[in-house]
C-alpha positions in Angstrom: 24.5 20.4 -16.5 24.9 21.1 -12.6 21.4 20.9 -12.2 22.0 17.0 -14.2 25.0 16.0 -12.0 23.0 17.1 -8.7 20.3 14.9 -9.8 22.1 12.0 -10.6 24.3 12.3 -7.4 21.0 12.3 -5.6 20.2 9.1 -7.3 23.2 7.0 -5.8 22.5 4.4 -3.5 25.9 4.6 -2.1 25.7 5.7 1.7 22.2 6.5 0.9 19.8 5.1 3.8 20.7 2.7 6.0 20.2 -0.5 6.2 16.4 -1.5 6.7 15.4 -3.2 9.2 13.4 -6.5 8.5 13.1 -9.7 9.7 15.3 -12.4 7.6 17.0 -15.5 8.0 20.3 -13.8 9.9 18.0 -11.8 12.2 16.3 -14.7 13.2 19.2 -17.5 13.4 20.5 -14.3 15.7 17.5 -15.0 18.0 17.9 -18.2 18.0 21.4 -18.8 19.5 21.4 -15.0 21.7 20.8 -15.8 25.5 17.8 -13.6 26.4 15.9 -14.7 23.6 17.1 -18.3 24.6 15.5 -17.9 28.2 12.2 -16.1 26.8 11.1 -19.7 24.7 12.4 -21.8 27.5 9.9 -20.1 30.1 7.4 -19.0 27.4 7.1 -21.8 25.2 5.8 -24.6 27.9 2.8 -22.2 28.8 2.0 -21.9 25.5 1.8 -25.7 24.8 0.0 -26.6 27.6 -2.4 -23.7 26.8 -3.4 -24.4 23.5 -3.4 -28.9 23.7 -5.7 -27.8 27.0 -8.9 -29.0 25.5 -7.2 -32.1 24.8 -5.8 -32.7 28.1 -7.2 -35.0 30.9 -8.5 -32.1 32.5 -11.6 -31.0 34.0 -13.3 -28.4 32.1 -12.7 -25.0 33.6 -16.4 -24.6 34.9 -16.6 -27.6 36.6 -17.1 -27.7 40.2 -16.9 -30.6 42.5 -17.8 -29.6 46.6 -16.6 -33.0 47.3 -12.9 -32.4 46.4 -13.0 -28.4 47.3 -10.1 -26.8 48.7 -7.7 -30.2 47.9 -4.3 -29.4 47.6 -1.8 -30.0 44.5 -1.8 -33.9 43.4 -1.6 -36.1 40.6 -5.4 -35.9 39.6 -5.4 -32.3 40.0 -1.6 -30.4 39.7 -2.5 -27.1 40.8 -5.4 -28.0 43.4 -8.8 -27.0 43.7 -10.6 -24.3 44.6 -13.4 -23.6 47.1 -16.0 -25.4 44.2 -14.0 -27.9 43.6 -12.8 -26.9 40.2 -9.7 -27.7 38.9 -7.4 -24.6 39.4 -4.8 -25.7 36.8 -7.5 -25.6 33.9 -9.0 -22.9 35.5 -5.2 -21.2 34.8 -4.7 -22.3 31.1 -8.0 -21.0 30.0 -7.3 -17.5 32.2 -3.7 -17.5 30.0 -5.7 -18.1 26.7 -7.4 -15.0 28.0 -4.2 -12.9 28.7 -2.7 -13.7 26.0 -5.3 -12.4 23.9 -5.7 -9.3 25.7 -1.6 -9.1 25.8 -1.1 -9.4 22.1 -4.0 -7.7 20.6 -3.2 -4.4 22.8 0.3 -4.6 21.6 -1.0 -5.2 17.6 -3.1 -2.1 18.3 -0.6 0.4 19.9 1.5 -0.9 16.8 -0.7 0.0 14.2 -2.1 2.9 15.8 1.8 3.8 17.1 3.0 3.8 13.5 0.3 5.4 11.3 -0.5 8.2 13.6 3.2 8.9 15.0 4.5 8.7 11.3 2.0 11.2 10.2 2.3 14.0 13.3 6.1 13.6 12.9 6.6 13.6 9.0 4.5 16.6 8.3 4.3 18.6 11.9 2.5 21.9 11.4 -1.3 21.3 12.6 -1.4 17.6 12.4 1.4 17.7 15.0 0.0 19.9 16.7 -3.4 18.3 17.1 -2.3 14.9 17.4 0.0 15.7 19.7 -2.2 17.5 22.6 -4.3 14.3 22.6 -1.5 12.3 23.3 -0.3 14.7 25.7 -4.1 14.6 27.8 -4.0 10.6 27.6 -0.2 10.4 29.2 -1.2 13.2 31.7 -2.8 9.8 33.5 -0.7 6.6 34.6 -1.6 3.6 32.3 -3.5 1.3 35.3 -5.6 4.6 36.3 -6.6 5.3 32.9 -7.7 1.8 32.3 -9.9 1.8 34.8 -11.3 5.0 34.0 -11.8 3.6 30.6 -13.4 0.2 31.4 -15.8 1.6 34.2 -17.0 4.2 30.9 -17.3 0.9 28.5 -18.3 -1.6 30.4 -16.3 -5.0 31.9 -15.8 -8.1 29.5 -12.8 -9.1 27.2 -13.6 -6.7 24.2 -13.6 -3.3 26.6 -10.8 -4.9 28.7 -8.8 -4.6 25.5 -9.7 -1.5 23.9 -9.6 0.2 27.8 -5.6 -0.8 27.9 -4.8 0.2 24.3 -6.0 3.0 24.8 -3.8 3.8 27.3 -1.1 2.5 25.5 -1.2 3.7 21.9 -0.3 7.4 22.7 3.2 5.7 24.0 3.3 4.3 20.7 2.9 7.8 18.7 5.3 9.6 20.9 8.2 7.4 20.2 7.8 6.4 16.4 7.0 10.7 16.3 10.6 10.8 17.7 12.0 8.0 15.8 10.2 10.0 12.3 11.8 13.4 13.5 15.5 11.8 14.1 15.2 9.6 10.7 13.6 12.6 8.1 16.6 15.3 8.2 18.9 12.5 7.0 21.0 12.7 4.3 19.0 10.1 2.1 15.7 11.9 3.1 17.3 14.9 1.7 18.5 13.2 -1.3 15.2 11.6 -2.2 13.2 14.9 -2.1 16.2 15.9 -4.1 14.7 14.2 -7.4 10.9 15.2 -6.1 9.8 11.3 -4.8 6.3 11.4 -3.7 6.1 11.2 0.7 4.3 8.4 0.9 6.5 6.7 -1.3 9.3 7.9 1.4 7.1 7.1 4.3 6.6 3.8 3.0 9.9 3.3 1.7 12.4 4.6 3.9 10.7 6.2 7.4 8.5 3.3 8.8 11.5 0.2 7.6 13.7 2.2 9.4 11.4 2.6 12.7 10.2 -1.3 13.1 13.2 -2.1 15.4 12.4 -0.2 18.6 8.8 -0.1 17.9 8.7 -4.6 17.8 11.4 -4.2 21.6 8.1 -1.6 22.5 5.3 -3.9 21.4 6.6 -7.2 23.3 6.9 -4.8 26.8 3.5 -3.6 26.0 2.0 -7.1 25.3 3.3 -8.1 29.2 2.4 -4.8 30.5 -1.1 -5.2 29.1 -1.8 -8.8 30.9 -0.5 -7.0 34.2 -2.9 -4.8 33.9 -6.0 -7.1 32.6 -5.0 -9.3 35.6 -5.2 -6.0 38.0 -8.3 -5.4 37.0 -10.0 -8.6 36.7 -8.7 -8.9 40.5 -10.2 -5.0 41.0 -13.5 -7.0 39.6 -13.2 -4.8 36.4 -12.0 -6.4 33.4 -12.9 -10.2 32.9 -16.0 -11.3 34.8 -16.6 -14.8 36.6 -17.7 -17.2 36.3 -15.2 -16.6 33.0 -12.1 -17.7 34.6 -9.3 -14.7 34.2 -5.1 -15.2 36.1 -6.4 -12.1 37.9 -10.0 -13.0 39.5 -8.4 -16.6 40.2 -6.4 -14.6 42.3 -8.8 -12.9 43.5 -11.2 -16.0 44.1 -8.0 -17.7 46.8 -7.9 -14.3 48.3 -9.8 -15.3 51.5 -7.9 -18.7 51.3 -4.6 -18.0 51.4 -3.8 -19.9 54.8 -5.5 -22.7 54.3 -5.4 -23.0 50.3 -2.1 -20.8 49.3 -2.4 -22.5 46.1 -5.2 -20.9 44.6 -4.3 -17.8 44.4 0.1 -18.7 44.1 0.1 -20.7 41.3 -1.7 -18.4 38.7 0.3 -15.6 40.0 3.6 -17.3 39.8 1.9 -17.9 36.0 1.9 -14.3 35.6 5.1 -13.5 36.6 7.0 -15.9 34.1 5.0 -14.7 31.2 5.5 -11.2 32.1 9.5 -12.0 32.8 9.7 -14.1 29.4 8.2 -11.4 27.4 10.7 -8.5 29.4 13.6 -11.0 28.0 11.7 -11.5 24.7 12.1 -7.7 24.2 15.9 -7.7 24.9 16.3 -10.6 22.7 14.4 -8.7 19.7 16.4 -5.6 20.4 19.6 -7.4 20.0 18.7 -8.9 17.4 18.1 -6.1 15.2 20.5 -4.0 16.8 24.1 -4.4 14.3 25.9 -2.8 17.4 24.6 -6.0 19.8 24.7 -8.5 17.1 29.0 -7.4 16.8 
């Protein structure tokens, strides 16, 4: 009979878990109206339109040069100037932020993934596969993210595809260390407890209860990330590393006004004033996502 009642207590939902975390309607209408989310789409979502209706735009195309109107400075025919071939910097910029985006959010999908599998298994069952995965991670953050990545993409080679896997690299043991944490802090829980209680298979809890109950920090993680990662692809496409001409990239735009900066400032301001707003709208993104899902904030 005890044994019955302990089971049965075990099986009440009442103060069980908490509350998981997932996106619906009041989570989102909560983005909507909070401030920092506000600001992110107001700076964010203007690059993003004129990035993807680009091809439709009366605009040069990105490889086009023109000696006769090199070096011109912002106008009407061309908003952002030229550059010492006479192409049209401001298409040159859209198609370099098609490019950073890419490399931005596919590095943060990848630390996610990556983040979540291997961070839920090294802290849900500890023992050797903490222990292993673990002393990876700890070589990989022995290095600072920028000198990894360059270590990385000198091994694999420039281009977009090693550009990318170079920085998640760098950024997915960041990712296991803090869902590991996230896993150690969430599986002594009461509900944990009660759930082994009446012998519920782990991958069932993992699945269940531990990752649901992760995806908060790990989303206000992946947006830094995402802006951290086209920091660094622009770094390195300026170091003459990541995203080769005459494929144009924010950073070797950049780089490509270096020598002009006097006489042509425009070149090499603009893309980086680009840069800066999508790295700043992405920052506030990340506050906006955390408040969101945060019941403390949203009080």
């Amino acid at each position: 009979m005890e044994q019955d009642a302990v089971v049965s207590a075990a099986r009440q939902p009442v103060a069980a878990a908490p509350p998981r975390t997932r996106i619906q309607l009041p989570y989102l209408r909560f983005l909507y109206v909070n401030k920092n989310a506000k600001w992110a789409m107001i700076i964010l979502l203007p690059i993003l339109l004129l990035t993807f209706l680009a091809p439709v735009l009366p605009l040069p195309a990105p490889l086009v040069s023109n000696i006769r109107v090199s070096l011109n400075p912002p106008s009407l025919d061309h908003p952002f100037g030229t550059d010492k071939l006479g192409r049209d910097v401001l298409s040159r910029t859209l198609s370099g932020i098609q490019v950073s985006l890419l490399v931005g959010f596919t590095v943060a999908l990848i630390a996610l993934v990556f983040g979540i599998v291997l961070g839920t298994i090294s802290g849900f069952f500890g023992k050797a596969a903490d222990r292993i995965i673990m002393g990876v991670v700890d070589i990989f953050l022995a290095f600072p993210s920028l000198l990894l990545a360059i270590g990385l993409v000198a091994i694999l080679g420039a281009g977009t595809v090693p550009v990318i896997c170079a920085i998640a690299l760098a950024d997915v043991p960041r990712f296991i260390r803090l869902q590991r944490s996230l896993v150690l802090s969430l599986k002594s829980r009461t509900f944990i407890d009660a759930a082994r209680t009446v012998q519920a298979p782990q991958l069932w809890l993992m699945a269940k209860h531990i990752v649901p109950n992760t995806i908060a920090p790990l989303l206000v993680a992946a947006s830094i990330a995402a802006a951290n990662a086209i920091l660094i692809e622009a770094s390195l496409s300026f170091l003459g590393l990541g995203i080769l001409p005459p494929e144009p990239s924010l950073g070797n735009i950049i780089k490509d006004g270096q020598m002009y900066l006097q006489q042509a400032w425009w070149i090499s301001t603009l893309p980086g004033v680009v840069i800066l707003l999508i790295a700043i709208s992405l920052h506030f993104l990340s506050d906006g996502i955390r408040e969101a899902l945060d019941p403390r904030a949203r009080k």
